[in-house]
mmCIF file of the N, C-alpha and C atoms, coordinates in Angstrom:
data_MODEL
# 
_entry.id   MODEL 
# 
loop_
_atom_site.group_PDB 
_atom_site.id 
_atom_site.type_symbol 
_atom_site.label_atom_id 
_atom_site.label_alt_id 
_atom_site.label_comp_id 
_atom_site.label_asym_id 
_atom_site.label_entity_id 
_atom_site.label_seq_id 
_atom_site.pdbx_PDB_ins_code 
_atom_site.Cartn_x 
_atom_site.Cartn_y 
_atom_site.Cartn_z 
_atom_site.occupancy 
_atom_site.B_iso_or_equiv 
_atom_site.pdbx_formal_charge 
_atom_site.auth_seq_id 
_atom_site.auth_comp_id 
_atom_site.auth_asym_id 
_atom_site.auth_atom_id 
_atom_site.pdbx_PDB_model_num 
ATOM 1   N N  . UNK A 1 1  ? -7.130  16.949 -5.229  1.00 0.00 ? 1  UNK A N  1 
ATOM 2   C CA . UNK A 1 1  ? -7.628  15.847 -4.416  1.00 0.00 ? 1  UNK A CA 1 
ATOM 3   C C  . UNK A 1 1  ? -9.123  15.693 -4.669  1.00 0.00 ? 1  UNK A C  1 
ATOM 4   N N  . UNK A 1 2  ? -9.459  14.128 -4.407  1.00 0.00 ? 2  UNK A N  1 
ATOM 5   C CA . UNK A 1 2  ? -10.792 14.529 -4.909  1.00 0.00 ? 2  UNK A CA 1 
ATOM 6   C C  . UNK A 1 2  ? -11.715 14.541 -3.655  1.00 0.00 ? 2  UNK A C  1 
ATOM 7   N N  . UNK A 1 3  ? -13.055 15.367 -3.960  1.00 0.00 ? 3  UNK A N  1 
ATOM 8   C CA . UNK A 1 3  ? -13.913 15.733 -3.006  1.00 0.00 ? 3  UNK A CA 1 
ATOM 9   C C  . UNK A 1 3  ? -14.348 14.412 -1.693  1.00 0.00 ? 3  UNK A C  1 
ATOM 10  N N  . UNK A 1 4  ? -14.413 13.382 -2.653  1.00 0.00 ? 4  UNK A N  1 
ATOM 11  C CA . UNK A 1 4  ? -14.693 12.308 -1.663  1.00 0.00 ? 4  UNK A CA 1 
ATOM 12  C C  . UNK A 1 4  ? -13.303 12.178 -0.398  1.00 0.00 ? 4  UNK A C  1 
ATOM 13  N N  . UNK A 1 5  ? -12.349 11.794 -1.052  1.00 0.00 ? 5  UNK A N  1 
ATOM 14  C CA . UNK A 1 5  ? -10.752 11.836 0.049   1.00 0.00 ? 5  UNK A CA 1 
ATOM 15  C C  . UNK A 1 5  ? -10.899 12.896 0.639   1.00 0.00 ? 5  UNK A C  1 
ATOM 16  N N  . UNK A 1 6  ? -11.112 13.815 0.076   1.00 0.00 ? 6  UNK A N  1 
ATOM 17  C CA . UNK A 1 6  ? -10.898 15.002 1.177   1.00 0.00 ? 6  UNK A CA 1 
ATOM 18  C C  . UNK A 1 6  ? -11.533 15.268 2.463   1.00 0.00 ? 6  UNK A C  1 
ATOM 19  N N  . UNK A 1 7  ? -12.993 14.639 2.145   1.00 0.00 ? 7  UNK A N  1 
ATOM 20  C CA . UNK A 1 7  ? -13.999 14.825 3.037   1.00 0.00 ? 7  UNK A CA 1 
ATOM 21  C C  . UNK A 1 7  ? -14.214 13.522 4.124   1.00 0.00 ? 7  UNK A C  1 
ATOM 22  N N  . UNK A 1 8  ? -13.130 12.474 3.095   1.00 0.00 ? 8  UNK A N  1 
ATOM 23  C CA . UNK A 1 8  ? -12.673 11.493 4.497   1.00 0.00 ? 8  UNK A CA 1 
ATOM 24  C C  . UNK A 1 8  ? -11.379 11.929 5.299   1.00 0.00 ? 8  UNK A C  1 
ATOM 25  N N  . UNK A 1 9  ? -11.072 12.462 4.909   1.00 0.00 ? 9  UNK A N  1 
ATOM 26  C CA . UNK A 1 9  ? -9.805  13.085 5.162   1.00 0.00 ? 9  UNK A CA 1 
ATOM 27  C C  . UNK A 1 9  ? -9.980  13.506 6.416   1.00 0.00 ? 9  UNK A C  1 
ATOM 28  N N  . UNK A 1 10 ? -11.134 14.839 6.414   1.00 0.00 ? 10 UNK A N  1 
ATOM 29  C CA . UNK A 1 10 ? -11.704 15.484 7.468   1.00 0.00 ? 10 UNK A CA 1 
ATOM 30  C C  . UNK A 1 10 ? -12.210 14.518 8.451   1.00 0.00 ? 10 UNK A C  1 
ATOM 31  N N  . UNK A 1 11 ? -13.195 13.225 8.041   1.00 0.00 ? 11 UNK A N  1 
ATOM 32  C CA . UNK A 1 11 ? -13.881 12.615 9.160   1.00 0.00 ? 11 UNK A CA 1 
ATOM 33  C C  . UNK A 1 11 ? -12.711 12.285 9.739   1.00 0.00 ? 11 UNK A C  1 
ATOM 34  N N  . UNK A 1 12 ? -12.085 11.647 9.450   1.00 0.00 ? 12 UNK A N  1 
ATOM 35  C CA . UNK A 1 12 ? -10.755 11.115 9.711   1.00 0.00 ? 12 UNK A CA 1 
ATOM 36  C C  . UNK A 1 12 ? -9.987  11.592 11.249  1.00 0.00 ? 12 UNK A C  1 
ATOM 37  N N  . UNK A 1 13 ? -10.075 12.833 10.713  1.00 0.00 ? 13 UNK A N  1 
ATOM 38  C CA . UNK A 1 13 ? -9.201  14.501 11.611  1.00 0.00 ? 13 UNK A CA 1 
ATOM 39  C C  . UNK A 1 13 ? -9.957  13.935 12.488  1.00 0.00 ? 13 UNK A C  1 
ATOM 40  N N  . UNK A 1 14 ? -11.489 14.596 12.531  1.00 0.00 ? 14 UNK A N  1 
ATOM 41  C CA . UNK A 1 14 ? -12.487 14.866 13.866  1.00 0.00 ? 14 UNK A CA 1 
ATOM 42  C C  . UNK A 1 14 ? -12.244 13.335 14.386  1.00 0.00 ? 14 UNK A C  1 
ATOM 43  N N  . UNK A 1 15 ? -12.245 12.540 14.130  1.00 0.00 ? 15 UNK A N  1 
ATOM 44  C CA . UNK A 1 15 ? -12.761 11.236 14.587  1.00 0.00 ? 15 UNK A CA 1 
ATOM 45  C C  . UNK A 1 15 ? -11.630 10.876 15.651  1.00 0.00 ? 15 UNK A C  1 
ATOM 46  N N  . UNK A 1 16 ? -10.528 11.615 15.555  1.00 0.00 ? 16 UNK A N  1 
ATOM 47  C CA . UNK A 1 16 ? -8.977  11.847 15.713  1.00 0.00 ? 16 UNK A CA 1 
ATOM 48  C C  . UNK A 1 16 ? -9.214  12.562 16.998  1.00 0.00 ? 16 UNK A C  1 
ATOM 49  N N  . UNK A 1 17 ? -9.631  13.663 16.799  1.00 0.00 ? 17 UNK A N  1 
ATOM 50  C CA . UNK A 1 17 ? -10.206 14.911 18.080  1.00 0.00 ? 17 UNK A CA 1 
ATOM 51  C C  . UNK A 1 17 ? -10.828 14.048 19.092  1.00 0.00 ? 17 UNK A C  1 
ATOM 52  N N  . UNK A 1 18 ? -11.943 13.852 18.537  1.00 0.00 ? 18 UNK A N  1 
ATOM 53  C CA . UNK A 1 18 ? -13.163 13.125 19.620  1.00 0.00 ? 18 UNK A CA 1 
ATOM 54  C C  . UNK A 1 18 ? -12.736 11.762 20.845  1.00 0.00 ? 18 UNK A C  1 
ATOM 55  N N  . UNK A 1 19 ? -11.452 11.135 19.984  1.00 0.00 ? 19 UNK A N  1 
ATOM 56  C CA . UNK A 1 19 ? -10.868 10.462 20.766  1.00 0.00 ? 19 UNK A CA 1 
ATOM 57  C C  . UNK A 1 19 ? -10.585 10.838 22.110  1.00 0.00 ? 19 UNK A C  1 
ATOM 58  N N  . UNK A 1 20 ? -10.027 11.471 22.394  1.00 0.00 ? 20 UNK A N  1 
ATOM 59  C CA . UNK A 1 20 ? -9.140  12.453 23.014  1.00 0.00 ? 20 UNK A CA 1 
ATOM 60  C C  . UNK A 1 20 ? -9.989  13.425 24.103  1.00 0.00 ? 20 UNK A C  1 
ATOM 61  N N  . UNK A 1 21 ? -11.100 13.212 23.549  1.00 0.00 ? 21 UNK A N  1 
ATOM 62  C CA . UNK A 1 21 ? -12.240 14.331 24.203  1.00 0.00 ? 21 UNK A CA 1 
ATOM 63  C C  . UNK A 1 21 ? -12.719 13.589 25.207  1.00 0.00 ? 21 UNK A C  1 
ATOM 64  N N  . UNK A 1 22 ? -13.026 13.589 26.426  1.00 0.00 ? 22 UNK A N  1 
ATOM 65  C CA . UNK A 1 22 ? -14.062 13.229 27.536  1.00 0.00 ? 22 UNK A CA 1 
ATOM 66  C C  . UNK A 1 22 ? -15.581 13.234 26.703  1.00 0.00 ? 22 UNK A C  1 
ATOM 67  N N  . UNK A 1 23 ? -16.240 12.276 26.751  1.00 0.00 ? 23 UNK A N  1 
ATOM 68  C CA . UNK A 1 23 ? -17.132 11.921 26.391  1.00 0.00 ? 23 UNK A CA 1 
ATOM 69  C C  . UNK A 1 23 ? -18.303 12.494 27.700  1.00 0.00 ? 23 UNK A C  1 
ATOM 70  N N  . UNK A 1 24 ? -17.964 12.774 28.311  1.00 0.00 ? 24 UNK A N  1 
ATOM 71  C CA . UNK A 1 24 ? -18.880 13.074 29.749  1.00 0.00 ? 24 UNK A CA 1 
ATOM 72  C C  . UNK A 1 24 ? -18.671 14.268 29.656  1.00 0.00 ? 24 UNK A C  1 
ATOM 73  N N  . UNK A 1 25 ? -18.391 15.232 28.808  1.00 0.00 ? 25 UNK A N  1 
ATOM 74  C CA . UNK A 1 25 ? -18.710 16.872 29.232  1.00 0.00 ? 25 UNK A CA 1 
ATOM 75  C C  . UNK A 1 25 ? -19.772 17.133 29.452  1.00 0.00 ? 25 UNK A C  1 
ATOM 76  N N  . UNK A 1 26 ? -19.906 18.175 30.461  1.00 0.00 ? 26 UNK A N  1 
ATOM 77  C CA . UNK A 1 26 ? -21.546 18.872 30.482  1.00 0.00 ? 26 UNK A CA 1 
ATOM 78  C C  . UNK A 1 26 ? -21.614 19.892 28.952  1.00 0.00 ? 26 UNK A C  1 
ATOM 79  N N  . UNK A 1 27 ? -22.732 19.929 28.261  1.00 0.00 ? 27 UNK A N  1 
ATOM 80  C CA . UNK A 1 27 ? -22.773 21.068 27.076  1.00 0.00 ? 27 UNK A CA 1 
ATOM 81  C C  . UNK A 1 27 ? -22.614 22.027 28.159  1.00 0.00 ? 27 UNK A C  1 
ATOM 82  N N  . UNK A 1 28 ? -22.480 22.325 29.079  1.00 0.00 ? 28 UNK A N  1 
ATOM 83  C CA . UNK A 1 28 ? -22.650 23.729 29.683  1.00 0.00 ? 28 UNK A CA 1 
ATOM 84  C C  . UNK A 1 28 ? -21.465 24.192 29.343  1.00 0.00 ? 28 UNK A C  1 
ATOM 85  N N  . UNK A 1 29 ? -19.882 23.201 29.085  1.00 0.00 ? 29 UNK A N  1 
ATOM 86  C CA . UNK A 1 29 ? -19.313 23.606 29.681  1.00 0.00 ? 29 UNK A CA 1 
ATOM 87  C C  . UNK A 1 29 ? -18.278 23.899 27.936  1.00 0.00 ? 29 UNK A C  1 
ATOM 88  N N  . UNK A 1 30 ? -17.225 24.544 27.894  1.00 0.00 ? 30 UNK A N  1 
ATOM 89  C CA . UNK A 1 30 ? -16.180 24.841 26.675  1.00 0.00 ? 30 UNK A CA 1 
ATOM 90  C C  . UNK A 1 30 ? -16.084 23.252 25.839  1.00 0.00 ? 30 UNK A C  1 
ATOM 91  N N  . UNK A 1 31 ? -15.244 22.779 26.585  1.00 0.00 ? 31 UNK A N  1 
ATOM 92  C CA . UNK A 1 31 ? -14.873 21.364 25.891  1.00 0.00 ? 31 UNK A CA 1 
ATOM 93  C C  . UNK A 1 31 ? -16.461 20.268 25.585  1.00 0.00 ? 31 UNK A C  1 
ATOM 94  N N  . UNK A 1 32 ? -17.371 20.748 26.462  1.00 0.00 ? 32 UNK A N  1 
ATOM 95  C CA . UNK A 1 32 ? -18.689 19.907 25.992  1.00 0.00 ? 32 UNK A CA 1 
ATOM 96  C C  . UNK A 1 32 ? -19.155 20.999 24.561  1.00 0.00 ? 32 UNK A C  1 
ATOM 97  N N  . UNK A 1 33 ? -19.037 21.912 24.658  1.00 0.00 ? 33 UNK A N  1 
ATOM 98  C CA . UNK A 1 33 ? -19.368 22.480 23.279  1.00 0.00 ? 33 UNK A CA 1 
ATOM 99  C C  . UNK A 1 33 ? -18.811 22.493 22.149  1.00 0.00 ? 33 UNK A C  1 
ATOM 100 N N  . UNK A 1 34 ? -16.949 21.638 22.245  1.00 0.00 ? 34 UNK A N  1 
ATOM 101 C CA . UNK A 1 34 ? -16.389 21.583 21.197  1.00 0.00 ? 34 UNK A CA 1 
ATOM 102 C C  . UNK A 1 34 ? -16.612 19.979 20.849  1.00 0.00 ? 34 UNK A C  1 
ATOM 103 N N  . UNK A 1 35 ? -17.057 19.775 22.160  1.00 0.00 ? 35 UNK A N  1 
ATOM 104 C CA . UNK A 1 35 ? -17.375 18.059 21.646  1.00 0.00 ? 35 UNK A CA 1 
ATOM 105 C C  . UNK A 1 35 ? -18.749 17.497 20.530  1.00 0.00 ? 35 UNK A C  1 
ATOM 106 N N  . UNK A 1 36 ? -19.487 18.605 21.199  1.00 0.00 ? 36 UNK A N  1 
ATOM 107 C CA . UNK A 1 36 ? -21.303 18.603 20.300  1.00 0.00 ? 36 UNK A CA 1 
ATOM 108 C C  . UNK A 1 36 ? -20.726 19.047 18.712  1.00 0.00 ? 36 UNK A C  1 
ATOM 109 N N  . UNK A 1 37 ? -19.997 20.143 18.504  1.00 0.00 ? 37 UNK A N  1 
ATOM 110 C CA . UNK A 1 37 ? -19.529 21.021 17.444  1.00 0.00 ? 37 UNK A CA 1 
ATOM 111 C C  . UNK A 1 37 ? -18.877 20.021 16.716  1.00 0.00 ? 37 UNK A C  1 
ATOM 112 N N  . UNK A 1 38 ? -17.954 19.157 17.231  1.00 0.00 ? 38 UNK A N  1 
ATOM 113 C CA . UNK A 1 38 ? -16.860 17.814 16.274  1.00 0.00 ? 38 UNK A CA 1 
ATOM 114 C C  . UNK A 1 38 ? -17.699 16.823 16.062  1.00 0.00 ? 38 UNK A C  1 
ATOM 115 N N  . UNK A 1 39 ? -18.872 16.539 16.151  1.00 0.00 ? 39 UNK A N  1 
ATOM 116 C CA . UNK A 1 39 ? -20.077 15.491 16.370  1.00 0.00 ? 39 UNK A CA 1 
ATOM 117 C C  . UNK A 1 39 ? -21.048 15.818 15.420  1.00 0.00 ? 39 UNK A C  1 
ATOM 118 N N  . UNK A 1 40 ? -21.324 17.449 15.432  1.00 0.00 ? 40 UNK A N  1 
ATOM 119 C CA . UNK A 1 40 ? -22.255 17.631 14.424  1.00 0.00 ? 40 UNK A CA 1 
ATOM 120 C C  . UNK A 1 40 ? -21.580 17.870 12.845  1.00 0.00 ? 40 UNK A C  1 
ATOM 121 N N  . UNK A 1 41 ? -19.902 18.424 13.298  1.00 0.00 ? 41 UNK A N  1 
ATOM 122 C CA . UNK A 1 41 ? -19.401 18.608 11.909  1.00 0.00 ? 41 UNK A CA 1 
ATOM 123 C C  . UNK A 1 41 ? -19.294 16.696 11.856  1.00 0.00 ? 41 UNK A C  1 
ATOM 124 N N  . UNK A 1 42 ? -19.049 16.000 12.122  1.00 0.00 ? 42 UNK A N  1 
ATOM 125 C CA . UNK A 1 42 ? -18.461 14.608 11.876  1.00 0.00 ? 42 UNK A CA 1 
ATOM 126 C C  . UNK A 1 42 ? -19.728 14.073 10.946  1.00 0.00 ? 42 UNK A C  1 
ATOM 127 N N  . UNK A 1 43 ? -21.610 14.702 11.299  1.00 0.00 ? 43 UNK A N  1 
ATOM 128 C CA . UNK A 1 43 ? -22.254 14.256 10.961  1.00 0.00 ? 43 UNK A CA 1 
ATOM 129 C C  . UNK A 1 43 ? -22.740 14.475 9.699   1.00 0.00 ? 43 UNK A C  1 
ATOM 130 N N  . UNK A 1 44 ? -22.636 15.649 9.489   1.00 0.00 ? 44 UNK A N  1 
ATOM 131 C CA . UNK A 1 44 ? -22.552 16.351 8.225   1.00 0.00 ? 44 UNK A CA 1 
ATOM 132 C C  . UNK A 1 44 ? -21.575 16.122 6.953   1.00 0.00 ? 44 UNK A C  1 
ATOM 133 N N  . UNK A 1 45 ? -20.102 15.622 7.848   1.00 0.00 ? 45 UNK A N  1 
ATOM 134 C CA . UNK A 1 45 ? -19.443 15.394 6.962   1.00 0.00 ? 45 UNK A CA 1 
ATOM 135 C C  . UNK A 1 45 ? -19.590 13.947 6.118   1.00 0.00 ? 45 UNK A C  1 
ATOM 136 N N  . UNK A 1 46 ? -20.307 13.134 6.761   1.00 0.00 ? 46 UNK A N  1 
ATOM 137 C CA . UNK A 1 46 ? -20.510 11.749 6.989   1.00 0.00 ? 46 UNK A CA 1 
ATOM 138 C C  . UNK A 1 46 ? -21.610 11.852 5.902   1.00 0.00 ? 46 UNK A C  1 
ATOM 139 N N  . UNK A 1 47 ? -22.975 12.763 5.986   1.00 0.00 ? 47 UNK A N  1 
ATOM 140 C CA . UNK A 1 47 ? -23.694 12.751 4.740   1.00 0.00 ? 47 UNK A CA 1 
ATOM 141 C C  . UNK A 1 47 ? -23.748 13.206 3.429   1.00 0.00 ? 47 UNK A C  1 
ATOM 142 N N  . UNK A 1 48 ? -22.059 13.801 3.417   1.00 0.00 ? 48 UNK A N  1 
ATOM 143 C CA . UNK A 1 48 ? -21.890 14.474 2.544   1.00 0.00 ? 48 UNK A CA 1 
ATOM 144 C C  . UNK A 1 48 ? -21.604 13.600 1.512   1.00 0.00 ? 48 UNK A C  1 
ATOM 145 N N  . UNK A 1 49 ? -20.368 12.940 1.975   1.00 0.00 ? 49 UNK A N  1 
ATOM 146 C CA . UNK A 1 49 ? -19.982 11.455 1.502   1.00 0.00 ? 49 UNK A CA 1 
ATOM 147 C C  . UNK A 1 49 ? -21.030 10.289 1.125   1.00 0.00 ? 49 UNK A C  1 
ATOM 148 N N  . UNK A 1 50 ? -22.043 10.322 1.887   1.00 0.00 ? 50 UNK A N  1 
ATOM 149 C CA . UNK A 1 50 ? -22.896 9.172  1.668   1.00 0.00 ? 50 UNK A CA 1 
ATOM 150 C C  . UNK A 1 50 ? -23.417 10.257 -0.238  1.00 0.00 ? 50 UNK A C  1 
ATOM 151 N N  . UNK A 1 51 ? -23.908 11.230 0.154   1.00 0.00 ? 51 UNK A N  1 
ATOM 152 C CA . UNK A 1 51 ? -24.473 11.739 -0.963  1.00 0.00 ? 51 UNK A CA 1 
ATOM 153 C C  . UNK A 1 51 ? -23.654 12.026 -2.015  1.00 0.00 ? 51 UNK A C  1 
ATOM 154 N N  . UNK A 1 52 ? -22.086 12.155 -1.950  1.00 0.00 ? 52 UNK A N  1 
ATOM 155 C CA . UNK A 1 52 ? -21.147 12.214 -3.233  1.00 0.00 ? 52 UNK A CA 1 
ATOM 156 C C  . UNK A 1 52 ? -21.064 10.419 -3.915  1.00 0.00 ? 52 UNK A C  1 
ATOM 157 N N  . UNK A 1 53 ? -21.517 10.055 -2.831  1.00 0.00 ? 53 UNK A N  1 
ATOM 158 C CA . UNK A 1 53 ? -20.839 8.499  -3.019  1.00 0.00 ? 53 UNK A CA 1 
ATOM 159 C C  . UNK A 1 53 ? -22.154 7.622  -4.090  1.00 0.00 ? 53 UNK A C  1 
ATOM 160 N N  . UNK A 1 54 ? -23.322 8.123  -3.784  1.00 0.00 ? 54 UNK A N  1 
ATOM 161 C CA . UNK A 1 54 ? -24.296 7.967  -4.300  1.00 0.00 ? 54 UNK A CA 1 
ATOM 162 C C  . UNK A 1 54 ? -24.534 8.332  -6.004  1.00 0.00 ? 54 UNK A C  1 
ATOM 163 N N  . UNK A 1 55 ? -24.212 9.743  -5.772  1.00 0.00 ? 55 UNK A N  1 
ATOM 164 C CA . UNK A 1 55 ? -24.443 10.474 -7.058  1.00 0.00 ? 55 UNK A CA 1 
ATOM 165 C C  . UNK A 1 55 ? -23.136 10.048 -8.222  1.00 0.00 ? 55 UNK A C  1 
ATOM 166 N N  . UNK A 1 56 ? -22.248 9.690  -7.509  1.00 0.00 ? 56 UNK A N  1 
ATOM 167 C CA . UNK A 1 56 ? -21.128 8.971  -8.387  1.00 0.00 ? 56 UNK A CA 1 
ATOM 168 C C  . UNK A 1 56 ? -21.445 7.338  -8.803  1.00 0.00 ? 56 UNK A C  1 
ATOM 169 N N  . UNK A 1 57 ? -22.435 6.591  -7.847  1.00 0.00 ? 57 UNK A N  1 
ATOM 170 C CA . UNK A 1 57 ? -23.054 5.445  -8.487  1.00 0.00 ? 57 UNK A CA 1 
ATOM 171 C C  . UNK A 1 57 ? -24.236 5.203  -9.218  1.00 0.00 ? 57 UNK A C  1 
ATOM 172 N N  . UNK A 1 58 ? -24.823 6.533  -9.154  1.00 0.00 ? 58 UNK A N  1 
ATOM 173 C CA . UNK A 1 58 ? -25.532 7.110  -10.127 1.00 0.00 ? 58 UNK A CA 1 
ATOM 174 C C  . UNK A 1 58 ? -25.393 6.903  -12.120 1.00 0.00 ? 58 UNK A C  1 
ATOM 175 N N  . UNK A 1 59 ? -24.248 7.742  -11.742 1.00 0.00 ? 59 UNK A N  1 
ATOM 176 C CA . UNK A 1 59 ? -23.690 8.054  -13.349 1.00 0.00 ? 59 UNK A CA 1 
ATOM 177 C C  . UNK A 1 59 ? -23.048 6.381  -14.360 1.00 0.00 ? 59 UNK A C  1 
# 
């Protein structure tokens, strides 16, 4: 599979999770910390792509 699909693949998943999640957690609390955690992986995964997507319009 290639790196780009895959890594939409993933946003995909989380974006899937976050639905589902209460948007109003306190971080204090379990589910507010898995919500920050699916948010920061979502964000990362998001620049990963921008930067594969780049370096492939590069070449």
């Amino acid at each position: 599979m290639d790196t780009i699909q895959y890594l939409k693949a993933q946003k995909a998943k989380l974006e899937a999770e976050m639905q589902w999640m209460d948007k109003d957690f306190s971080f204090d609390t379990e589910e507010g910390r898995r919500y920050a955690e699916a948010l920061l992986k979502l964000v990362l995964i998001h620049m990963q792509i921008e930067e594969k997507e780049k370096n492939r319009a590069a070449k």
